[in-house]
C-alpha positions in Angstrom: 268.4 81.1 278.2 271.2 81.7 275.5 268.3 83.9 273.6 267.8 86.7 277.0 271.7 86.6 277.3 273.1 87.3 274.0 277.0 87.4 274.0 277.6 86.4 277.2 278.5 82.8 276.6 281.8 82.9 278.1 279.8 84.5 281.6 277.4 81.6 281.7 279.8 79.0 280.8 282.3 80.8 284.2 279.4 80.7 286.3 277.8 77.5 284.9 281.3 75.9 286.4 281.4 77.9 289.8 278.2 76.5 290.5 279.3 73.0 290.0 281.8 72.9 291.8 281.8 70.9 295.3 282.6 73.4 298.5 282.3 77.0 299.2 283.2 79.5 296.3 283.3 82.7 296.6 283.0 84.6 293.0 282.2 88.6 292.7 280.8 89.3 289.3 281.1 93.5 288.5 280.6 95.5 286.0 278.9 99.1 285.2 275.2 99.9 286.2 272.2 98.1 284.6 274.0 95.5 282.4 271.8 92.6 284.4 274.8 91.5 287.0 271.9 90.5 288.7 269.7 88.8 286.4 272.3 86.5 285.1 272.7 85.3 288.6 269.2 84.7 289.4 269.0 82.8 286.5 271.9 80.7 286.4 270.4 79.9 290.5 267.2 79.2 289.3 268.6 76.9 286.7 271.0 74.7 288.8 268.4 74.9 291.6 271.1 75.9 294.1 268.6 78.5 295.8 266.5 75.3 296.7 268.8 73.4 297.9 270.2 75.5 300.3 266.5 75.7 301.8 265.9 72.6 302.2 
């Protein structure tokens, strides 16, 4: 994942710990158009497997 993400360590490693933490978090990631705000979320959901748990 560190390969498709290149320089964004510090991002990953922010969001790595927001979704570890126990409890409701809210966190608003911005930036300017087509930088892949939404890609690096999918993936780091897919990854901690947050998207199933919440449907199970």
């Amino acid at each position: 994942m560190q390969d498709i993400f290149r320089g964004r360590t510090t991002e990953l490693r922010i969001l790595d710990k927001k979704f570890k933490q126990s409890g409701f978090v809210m966190t608003v990631l911005y930036g300017s158009r087509r930088i892949g705000k939404t890609k690096l979320i999918n993936i780091n959901l897919h990854k901690t497997n947050v998207a199933n748990e919440e449907l199970e």
